[in-house]
PyMOL Python script that loads the backbone (N, CA, C, O; Angstrom):
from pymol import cmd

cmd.read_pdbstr("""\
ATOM      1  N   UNK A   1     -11.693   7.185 -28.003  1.00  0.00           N
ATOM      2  CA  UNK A   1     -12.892   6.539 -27.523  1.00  0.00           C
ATOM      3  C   UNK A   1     -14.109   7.282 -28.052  1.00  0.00           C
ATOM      4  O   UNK A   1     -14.098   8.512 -27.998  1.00  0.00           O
ATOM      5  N   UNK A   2     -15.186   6.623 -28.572  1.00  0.00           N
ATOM      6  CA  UNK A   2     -16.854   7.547 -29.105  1.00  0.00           C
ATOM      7  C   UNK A   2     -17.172   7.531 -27.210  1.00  0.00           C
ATOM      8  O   UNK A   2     -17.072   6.929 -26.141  1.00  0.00           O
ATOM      9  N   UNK A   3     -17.500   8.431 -27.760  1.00  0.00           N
ATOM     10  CA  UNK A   3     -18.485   9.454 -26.648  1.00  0.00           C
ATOM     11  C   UNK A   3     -19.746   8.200 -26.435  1.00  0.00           C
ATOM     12  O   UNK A   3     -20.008   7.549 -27.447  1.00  0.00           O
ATOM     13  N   UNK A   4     -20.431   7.902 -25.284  1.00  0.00           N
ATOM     14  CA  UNK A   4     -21.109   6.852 -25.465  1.00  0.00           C
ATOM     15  C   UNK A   4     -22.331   7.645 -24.978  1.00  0.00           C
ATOM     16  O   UNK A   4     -21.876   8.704 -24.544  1.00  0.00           O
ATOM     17  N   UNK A   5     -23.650   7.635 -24.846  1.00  0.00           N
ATOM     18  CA  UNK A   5     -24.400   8.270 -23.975  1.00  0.00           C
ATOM     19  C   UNK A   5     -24.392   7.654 -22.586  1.00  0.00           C
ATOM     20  O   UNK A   5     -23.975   6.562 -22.197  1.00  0.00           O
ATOM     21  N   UNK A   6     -25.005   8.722 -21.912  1.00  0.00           N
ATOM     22  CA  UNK A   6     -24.943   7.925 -20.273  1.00  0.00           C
ATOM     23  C   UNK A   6     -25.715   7.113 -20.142  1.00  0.00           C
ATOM     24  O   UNK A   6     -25.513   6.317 -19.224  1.00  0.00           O
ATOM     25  N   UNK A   7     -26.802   6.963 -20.896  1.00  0.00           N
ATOM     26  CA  UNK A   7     -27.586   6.412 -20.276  1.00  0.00           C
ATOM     27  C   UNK A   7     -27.873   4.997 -20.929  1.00  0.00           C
ATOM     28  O   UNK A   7     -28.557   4.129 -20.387  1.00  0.00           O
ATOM     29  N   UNK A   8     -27.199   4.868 -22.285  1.00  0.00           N
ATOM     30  CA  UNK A   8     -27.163   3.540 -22.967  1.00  0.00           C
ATOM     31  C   UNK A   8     -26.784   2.738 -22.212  1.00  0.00           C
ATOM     32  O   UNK A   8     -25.887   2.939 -21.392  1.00  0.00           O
ATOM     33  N   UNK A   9     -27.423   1.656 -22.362  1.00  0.00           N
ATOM     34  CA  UNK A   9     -27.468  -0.146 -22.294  1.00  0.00           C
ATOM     35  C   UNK A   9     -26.685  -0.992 -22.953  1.00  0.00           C
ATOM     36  O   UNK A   9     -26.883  -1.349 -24.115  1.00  0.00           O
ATOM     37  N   UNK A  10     -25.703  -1.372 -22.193  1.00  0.00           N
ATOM     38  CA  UNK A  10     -24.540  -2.409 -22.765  1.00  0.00           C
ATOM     39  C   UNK A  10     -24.461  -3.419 -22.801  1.00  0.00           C
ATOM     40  O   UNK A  10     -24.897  -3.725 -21.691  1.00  0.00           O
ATOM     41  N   UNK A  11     -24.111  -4.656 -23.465  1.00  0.00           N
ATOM     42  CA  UNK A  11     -23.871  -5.781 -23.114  1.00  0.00           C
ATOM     43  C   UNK A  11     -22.367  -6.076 -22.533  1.00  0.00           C
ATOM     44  O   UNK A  11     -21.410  -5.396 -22.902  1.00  0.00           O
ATOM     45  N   UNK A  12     -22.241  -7.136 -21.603  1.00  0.00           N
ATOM     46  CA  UNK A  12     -21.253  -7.112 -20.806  1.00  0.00           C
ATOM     47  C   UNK A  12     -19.901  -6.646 -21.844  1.00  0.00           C
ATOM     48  O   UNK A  12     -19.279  -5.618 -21.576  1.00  0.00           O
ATOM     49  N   UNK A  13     -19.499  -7.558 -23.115  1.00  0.00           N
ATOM     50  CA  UNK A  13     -18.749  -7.495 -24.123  1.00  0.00           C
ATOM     51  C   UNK A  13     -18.769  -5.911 -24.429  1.00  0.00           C
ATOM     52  O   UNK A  13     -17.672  -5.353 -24.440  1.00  0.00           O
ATOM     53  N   UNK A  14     -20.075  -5.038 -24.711  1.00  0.00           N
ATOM     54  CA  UNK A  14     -19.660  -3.922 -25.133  1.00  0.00           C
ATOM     55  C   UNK A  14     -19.176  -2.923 -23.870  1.00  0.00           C
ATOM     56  O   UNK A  14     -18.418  -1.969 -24.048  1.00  0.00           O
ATOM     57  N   UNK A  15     -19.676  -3.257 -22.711  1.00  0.00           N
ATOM     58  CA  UNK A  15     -18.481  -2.390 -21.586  1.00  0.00           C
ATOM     59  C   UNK A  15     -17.472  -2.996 -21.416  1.00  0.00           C
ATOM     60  O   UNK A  15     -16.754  -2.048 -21.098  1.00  0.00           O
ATOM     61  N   UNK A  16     -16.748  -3.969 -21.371  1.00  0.00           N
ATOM     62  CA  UNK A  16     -15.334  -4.247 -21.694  1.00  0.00           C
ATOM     63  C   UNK A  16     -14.749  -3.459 -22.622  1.00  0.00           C
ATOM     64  O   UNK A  16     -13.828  -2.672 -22.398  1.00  0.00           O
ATOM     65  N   UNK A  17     -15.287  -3.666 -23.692  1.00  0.00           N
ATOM     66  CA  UNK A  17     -14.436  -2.999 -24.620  1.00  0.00           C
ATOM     67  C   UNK A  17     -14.526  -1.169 -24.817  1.00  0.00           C
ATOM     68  O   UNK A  17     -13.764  -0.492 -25.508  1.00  0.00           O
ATOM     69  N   UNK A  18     -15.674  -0.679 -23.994  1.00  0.00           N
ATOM     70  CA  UNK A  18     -15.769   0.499 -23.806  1.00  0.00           C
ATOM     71  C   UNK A  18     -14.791   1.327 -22.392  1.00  0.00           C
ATOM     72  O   UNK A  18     -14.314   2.424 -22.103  1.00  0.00           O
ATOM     73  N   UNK A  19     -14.890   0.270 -21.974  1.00  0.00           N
ATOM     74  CA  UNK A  19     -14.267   1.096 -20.803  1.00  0.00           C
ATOM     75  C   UNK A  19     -12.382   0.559 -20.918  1.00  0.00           C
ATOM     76  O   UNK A  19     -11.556   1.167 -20.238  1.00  0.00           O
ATOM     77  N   UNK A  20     -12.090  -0.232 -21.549  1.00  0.00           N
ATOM     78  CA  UNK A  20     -11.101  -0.759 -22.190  1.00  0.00           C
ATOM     79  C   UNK A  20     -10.431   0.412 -22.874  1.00  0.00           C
ATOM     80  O   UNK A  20      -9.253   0.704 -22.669  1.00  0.00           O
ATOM     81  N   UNK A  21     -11.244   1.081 -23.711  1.00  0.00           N
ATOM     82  CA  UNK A  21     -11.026   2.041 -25.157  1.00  0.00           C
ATOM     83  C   UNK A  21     -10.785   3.518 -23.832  1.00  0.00           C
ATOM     84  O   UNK A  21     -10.042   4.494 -23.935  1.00  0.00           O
ATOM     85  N   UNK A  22     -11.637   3.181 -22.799  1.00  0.00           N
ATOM     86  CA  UNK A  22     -11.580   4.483 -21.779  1.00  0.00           C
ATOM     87  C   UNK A  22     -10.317   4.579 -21.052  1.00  0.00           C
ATOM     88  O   UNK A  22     -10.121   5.630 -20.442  1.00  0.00           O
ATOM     89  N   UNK A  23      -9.096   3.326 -20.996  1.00  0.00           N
ATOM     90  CA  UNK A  23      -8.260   3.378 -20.397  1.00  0.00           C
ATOM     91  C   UNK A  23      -8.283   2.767 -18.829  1.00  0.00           C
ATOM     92  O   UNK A  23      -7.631   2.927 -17.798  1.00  0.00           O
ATOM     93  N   UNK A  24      -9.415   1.979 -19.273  1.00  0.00           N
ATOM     94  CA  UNK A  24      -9.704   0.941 -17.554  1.00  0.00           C
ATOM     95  C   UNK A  24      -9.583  -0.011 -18.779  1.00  0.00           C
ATOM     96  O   UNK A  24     -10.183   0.259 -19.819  1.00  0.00           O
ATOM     97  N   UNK A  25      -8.783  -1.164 -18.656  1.00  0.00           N
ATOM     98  CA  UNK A  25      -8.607  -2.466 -19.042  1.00  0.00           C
ATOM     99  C   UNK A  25      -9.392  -3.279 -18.352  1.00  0.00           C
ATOM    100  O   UNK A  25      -9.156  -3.744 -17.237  1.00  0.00           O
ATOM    101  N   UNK A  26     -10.265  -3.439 -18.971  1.00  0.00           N
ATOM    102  CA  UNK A  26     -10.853  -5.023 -18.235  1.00  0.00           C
ATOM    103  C   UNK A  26     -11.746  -6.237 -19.288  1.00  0.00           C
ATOM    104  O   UNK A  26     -12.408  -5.813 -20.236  1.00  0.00           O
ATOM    105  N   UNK A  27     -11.665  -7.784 -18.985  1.00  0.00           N
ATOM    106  CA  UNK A  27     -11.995  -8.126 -20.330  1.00  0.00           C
ATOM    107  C   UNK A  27     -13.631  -8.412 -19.523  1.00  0.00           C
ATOM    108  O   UNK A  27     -13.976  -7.994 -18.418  1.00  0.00           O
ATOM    109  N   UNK A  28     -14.435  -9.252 -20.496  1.00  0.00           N
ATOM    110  CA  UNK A  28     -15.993  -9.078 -19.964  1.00  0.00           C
ATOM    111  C   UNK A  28     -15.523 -10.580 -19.032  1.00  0.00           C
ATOM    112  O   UNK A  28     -16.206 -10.391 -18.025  1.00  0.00           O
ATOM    113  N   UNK A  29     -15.040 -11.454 -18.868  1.00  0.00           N
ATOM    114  CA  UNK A  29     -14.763 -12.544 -18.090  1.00  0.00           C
ATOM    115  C   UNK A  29     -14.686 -12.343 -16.413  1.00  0.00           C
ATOM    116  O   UNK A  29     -15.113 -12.865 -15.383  1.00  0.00           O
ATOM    117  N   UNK A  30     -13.663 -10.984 -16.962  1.00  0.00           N
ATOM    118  CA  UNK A  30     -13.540 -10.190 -15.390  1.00  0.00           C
ATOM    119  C   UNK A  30     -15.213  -9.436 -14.739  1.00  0.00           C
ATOM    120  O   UNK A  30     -15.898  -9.250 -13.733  1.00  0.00           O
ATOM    121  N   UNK A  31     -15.162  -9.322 -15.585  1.00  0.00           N
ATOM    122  CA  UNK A  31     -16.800  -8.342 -15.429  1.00  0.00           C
ATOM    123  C   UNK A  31     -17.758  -9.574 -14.700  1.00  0.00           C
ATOM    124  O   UNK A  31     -18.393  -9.336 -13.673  1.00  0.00           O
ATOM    125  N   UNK A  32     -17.777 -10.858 -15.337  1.00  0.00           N
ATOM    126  CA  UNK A  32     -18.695 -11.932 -15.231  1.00  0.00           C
ATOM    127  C   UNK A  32     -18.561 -12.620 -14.098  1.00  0.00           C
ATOM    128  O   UNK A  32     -19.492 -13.054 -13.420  1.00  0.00           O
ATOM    129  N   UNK A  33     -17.399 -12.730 -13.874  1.00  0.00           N
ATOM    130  CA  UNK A  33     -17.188 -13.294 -12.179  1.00  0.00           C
ATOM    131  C   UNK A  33     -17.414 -12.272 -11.315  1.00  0.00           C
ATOM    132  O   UNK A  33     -18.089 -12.591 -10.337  1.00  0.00           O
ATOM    133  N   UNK A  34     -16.942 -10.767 -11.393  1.00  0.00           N
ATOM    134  CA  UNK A  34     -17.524  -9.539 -10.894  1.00  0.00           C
ATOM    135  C   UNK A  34     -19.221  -9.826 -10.510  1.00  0.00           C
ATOM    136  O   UNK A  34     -19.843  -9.460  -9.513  1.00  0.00           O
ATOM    137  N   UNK A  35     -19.593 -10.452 -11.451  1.00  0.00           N
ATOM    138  CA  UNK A  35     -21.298 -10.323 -11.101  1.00  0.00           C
ATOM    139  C   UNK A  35     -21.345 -11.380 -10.409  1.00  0.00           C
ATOM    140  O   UNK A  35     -22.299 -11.280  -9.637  1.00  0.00           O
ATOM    141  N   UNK A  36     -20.819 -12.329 -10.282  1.00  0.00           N
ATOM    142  CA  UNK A  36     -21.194 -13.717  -9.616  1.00  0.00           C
ATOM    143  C   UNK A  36     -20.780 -13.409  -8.017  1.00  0.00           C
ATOM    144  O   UNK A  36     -21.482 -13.530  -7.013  1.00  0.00           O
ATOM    145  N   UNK A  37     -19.564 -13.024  -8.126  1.00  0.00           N
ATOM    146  CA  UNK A  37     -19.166 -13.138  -6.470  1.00  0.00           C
ATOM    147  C   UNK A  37     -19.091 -11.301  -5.537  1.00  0.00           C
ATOM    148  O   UNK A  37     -18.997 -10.982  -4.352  1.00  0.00           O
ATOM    149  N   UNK A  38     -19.183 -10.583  -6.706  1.00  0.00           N
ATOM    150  CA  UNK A  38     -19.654  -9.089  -6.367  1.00  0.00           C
ATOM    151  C   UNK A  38     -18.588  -8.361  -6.186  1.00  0.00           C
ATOM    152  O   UNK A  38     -17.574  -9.058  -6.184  1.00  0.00           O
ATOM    153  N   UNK A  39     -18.307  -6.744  -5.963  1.00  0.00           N
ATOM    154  CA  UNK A  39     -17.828  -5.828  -6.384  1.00  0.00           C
ATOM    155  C   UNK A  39     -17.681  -5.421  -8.039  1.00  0.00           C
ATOM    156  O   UNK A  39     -16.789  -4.765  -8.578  1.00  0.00           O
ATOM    157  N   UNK A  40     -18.623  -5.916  -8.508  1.00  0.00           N
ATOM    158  CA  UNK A  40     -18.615  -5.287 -10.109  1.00  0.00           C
ATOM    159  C   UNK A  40     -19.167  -4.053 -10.418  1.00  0.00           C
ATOM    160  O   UNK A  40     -19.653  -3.478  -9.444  1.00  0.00           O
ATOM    161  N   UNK A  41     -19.255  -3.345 -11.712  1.00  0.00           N
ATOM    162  CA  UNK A  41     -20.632  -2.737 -11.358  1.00  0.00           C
ATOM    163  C   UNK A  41     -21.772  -3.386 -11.599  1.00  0.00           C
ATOM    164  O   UNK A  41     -22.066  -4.521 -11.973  1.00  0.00           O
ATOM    165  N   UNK A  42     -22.651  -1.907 -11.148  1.00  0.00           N
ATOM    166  CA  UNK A  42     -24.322  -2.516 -10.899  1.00  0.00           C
ATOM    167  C   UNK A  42     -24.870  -2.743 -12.816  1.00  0.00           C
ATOM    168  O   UNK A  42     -24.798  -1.973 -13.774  1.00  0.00           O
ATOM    169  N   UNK A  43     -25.325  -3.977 -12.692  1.00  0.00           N
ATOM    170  CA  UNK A  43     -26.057  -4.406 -14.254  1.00  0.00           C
ATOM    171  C   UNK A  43     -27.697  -4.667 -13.634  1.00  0.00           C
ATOM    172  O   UNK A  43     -28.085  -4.635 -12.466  1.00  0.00           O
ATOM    173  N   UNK A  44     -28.474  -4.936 -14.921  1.00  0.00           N
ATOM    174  CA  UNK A  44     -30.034  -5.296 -14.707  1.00  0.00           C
ATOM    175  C   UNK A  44     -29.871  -6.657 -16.033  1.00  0.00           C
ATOM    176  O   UNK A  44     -29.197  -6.809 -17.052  1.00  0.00           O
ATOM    177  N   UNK A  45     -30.591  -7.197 -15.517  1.00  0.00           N
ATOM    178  CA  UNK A  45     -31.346  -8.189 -16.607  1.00  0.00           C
ATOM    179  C   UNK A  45     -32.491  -8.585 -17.078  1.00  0.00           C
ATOM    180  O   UNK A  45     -33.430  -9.008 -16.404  1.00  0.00           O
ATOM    181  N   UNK A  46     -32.437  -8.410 -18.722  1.00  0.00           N
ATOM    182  CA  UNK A  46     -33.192  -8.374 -19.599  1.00  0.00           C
ATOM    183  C   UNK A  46     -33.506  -9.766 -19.896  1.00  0.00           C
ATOM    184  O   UNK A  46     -32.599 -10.366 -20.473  1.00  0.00           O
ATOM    185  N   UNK A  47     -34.726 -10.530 -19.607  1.00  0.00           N
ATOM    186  CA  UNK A  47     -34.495 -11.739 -19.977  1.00  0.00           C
ATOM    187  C   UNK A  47     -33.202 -12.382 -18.859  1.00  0.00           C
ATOM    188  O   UNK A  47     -32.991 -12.076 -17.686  1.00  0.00           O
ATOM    189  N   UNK A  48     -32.453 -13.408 -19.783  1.00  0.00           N
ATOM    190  CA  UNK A  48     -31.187 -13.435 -19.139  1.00  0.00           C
ATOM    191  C   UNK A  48     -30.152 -12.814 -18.928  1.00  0.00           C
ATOM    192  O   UNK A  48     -29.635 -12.764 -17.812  1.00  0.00           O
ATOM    193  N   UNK A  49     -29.621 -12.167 -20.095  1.00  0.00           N
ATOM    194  CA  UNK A  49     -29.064 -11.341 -20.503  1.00  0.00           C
ATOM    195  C   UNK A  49     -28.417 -10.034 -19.810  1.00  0.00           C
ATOM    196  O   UNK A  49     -28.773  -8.960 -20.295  1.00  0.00           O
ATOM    197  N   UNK A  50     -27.548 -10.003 -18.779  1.00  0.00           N
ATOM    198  CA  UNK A  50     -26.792  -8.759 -18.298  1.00  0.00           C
ATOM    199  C   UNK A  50     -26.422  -7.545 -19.026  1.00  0.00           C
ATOM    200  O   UNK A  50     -25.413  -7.588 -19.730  1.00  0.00           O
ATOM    201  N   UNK A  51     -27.139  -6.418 -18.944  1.00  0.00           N
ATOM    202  CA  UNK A  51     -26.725  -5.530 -19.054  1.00  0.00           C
ATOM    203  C   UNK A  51     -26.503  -3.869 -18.288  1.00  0.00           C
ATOM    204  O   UNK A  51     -26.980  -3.716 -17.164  1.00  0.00           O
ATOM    205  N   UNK A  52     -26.070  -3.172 -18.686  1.00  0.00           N
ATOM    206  CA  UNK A  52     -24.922  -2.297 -18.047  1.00  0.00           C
ATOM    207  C   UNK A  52     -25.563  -1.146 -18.506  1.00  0.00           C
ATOM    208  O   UNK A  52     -25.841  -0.968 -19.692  1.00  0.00           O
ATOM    209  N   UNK A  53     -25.836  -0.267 -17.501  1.00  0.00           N
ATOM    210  CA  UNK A  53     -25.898   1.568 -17.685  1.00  0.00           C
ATOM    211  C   UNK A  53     -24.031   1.882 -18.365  1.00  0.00           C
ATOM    212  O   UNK A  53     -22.922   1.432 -18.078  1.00  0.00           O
ATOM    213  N   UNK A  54     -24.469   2.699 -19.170  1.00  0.00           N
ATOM    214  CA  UNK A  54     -22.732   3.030 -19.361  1.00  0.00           C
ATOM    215  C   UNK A  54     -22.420   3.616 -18.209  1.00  0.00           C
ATOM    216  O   UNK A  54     -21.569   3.133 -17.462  1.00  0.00           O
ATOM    217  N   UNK A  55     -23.004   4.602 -17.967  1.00  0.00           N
ATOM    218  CA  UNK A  55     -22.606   5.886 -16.967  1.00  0.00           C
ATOM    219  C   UNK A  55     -22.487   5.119 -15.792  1.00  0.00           C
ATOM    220  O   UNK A  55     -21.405   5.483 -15.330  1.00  0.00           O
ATOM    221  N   UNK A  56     -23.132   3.964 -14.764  1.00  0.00           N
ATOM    222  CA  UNK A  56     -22.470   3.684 -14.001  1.00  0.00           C
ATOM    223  C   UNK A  56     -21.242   2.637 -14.207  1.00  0.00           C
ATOM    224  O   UNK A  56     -20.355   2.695 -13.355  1.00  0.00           O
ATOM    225  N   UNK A  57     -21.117   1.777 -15.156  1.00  0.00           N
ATOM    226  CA  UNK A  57     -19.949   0.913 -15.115  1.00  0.00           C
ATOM    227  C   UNK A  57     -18.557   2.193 -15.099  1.00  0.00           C
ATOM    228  O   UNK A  57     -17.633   2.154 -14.287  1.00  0.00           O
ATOM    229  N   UNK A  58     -18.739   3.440 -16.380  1.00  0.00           N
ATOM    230  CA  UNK A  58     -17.657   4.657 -15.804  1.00  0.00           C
ATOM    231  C   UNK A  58     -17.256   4.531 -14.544  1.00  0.00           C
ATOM    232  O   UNK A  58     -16.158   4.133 -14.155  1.00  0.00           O
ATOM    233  N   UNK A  59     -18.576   5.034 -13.630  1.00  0.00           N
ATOM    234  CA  UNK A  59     -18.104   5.522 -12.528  1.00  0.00           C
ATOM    235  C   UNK A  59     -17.456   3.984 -11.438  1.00  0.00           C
ATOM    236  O   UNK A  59     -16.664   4.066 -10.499  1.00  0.00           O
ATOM    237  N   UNK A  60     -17.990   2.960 -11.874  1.00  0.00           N
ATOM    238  CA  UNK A  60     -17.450   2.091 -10.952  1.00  0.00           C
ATOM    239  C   UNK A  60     -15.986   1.730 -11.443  1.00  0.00           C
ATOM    240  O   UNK A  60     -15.444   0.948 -10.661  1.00  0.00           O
ATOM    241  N   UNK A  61     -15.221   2.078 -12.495  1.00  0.00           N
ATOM    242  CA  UNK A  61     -14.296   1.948 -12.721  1.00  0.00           C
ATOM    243  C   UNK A  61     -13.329   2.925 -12.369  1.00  0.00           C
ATOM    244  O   UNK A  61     -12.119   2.871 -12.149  1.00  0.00           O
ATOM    245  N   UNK A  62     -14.449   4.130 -12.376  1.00  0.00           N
ATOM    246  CA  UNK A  62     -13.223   4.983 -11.734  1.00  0.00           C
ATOM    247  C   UNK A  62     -13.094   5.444 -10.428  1.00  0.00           C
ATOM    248  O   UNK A  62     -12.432   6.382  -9.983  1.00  0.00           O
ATOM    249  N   UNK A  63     -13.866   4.600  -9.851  1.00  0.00           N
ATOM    250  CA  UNK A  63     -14.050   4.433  -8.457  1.00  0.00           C
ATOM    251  C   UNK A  63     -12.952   3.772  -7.902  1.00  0.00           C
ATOM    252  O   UNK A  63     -12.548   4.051  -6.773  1.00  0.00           O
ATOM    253  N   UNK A  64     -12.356   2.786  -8.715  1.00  0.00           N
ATOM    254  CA  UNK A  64     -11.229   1.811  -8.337  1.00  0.00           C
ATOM    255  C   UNK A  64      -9.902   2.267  -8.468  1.00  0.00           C
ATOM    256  O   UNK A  64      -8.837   1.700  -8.226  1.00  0.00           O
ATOM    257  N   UNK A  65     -10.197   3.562  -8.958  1.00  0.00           N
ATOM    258  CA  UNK A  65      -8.774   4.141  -9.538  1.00  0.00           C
ATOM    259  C   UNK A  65      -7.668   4.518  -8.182  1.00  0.00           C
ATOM    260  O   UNK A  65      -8.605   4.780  -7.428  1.00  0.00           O
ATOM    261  N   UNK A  66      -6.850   4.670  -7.592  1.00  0.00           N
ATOM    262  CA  UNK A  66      -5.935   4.902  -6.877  1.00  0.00           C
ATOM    263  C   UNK A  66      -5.866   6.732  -6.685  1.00  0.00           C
ATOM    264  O   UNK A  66      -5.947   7.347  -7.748  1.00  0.00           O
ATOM    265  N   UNK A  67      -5.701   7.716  -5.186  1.00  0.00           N
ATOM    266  CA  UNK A  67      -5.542   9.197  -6.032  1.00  0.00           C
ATOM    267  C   UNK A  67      -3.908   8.944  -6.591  1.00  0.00           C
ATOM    268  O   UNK A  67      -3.238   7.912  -6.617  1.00  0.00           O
ATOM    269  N   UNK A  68      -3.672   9.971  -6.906  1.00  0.00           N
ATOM    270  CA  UNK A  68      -2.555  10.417  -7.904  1.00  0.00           C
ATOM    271  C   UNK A  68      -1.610  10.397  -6.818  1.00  0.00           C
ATOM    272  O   UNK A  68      -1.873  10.632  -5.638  1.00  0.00           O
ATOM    273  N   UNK A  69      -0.460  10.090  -7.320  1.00  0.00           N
ATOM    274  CA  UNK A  69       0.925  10.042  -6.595  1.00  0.00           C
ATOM    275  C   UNK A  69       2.157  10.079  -7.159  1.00  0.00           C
ATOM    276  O   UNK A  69       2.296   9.537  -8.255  1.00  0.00           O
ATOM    277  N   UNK A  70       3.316  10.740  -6.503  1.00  0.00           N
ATOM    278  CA  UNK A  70       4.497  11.374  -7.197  1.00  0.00           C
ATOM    279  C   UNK A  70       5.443  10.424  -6.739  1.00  0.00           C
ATOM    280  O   UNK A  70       6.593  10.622  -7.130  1.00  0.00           O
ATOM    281  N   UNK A  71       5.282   9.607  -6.130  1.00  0.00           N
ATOM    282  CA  UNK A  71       6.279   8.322  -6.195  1.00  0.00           C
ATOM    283  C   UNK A  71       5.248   6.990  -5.653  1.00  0.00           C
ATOM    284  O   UNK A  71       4.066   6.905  -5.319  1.00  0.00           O
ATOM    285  N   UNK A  72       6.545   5.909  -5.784  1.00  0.00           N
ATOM    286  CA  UNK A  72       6.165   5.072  -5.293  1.00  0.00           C
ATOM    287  C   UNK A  72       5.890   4.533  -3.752  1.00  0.00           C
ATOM    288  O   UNK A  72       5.046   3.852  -3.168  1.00  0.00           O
ATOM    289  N   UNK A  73       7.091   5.238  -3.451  1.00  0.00           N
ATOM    290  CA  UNK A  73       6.709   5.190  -2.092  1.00  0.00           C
ATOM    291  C   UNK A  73       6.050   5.656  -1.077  1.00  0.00           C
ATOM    292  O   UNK A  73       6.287   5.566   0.128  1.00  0.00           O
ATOM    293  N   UNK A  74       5.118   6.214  -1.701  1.00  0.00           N
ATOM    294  CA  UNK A  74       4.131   6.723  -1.090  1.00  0.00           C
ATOM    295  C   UNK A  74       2.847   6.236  -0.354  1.00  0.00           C
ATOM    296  O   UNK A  74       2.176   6.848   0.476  1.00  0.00           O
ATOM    297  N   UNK A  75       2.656   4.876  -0.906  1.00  0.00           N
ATOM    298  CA  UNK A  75       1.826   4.194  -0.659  1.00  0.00           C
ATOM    299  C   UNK A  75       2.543   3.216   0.468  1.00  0.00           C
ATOM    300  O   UNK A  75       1.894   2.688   1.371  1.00  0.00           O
ATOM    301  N   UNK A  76       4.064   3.034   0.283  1.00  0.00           N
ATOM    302  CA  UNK A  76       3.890   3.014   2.160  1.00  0.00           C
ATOM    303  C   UNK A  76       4.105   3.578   2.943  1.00  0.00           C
ATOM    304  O   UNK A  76       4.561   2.916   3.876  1.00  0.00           O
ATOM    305  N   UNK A  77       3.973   5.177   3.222  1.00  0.00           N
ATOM    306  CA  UNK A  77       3.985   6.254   4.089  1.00  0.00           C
ATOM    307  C   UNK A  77       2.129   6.252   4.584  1.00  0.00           C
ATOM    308  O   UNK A  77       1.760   6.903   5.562  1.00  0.00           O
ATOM    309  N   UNK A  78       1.450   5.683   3.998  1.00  0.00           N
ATOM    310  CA  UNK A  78       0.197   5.770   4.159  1.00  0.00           C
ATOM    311  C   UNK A  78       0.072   4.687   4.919  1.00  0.00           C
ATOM    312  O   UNK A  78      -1.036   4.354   5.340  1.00  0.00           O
TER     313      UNK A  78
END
""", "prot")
cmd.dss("prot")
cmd.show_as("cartoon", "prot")
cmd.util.cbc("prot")
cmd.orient("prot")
């Protein structure tokens, strides 16, 4: 994955495929209904045009992440 700066401005397409390349799979479709009905990350708009802090779409992706676990069944002991 390139190193992105934090603070660059994405278009929905280029955080898909950035955070994709980061090992969060997601396509921008997912992202787009994300903005419509909410829990996505936070974007601003330019014009019409949605776009994305890198540094927070990161963190909202890895916000979703699960902690770490040594089996499966662990998640129903919880």
């Amino acid at each position: 994955m390139t190193m992105l700066d934090p603070n660059a401005l994405l278009t929905r397409e280029q955080v898909a495929t950035a955070l994709t390349g980061a090992g969060y799979p997601v396509r921008p479709k997912t992202l787009a209904t994300k903005a419509c009905r909410g829990g996505g990350p936070p974007y601003q708009l330019w014009g019409n045009k949605p776009l994305y802090v890198w540094a927070d779409a990161l963190a909202w992706a890895k916000g979703r992440m699960s902690p770490a676990r040594f089996s499966s069944s662990e998640a129903d002991a919880a």
